[in-house]
N, C-alpha and C positions, 0 to 999 in steps of 0.2 A: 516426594511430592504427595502432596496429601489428597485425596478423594475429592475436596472441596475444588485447589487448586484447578483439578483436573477437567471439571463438571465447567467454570468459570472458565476455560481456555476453550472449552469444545463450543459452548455459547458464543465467545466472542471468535470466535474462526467460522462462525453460522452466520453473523451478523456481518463480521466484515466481506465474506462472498457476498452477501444479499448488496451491500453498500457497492462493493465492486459492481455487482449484475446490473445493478439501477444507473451506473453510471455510463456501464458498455452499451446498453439499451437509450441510453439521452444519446451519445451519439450518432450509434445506427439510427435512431430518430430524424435527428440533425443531417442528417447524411439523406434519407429521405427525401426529407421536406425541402432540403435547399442544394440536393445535387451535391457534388465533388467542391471542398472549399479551396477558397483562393486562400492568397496572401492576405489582403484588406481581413476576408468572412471571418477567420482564426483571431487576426486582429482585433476587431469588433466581440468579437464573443470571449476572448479572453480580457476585453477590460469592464467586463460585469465583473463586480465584487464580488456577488452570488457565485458566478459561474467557476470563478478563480477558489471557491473555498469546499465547495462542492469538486473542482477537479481534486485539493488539497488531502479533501476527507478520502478520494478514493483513495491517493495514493499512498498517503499513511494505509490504510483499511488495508492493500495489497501488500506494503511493507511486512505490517503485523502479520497477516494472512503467511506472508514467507518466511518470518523468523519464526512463530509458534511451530510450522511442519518442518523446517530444519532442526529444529532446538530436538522436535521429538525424533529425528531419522537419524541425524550424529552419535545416540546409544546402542541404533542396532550396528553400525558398524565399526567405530572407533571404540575401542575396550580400555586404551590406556587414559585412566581418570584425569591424566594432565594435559595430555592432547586433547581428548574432550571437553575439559575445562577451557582451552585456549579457544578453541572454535565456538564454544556458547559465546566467551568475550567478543572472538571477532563477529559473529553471527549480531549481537545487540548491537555493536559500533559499526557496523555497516548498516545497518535500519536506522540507526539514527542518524550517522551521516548523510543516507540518502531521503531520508525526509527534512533533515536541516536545508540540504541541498535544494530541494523541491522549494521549501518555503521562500527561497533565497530569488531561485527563478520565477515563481509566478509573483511574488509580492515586489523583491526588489531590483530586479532586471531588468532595464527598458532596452 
């Protein structure tokens, strides 16, 4: 992994907590301002477009957030280079299935 790589992964694990915090903070907001939600509230606030792509970016933003600190903590304990190898595989295909997933639910699930 090269210096550059490194500097580029520390930035973007800075930005996606900020994307997360911004979005834990719209809630507790939301939760403020309009009490405990119903069924209807959740309903109404998830068919903003805005609101559904902003939930999106958070959850991608948390995805990456957990496969960049897995990708880095799987070296200090798994030593054998092909187990390691298997769980970077599984670690990327679980991020990406769970963000396919996500897309799947908020865009195409009624």
């Amino acid at each position: 992994m090269s210096g550059k790589s490194f500097t580029q992964e520390w930035w973007l694990q800075r930005i996606s907590a900020a994307i997360i915090a911004l979005y834990v903070l719209l809630l507790i907001a939301l939760l403020l301002i309009y009490g405990a939600p119903s069924y209807s509230h959740w309903q109404s606030l998830f068919s903003n477009n805005a609101f559904k792509a902003f939930t999106l970016l958070a959850l991608i933003s948390t995805f990456y957030h957990g496969l960049i600190g897995v990708l880095h903590v799987w070296p200090d304990y798994v030593k054998n280079a092909m187990v390691s190898s298997a769980l970077n595989a599984f670690s990327w295909l679980a991020a990406g299935g769970y963000a396919l997933y996500a897309i799947y639910i908020l865009f195409f699930l009624k």
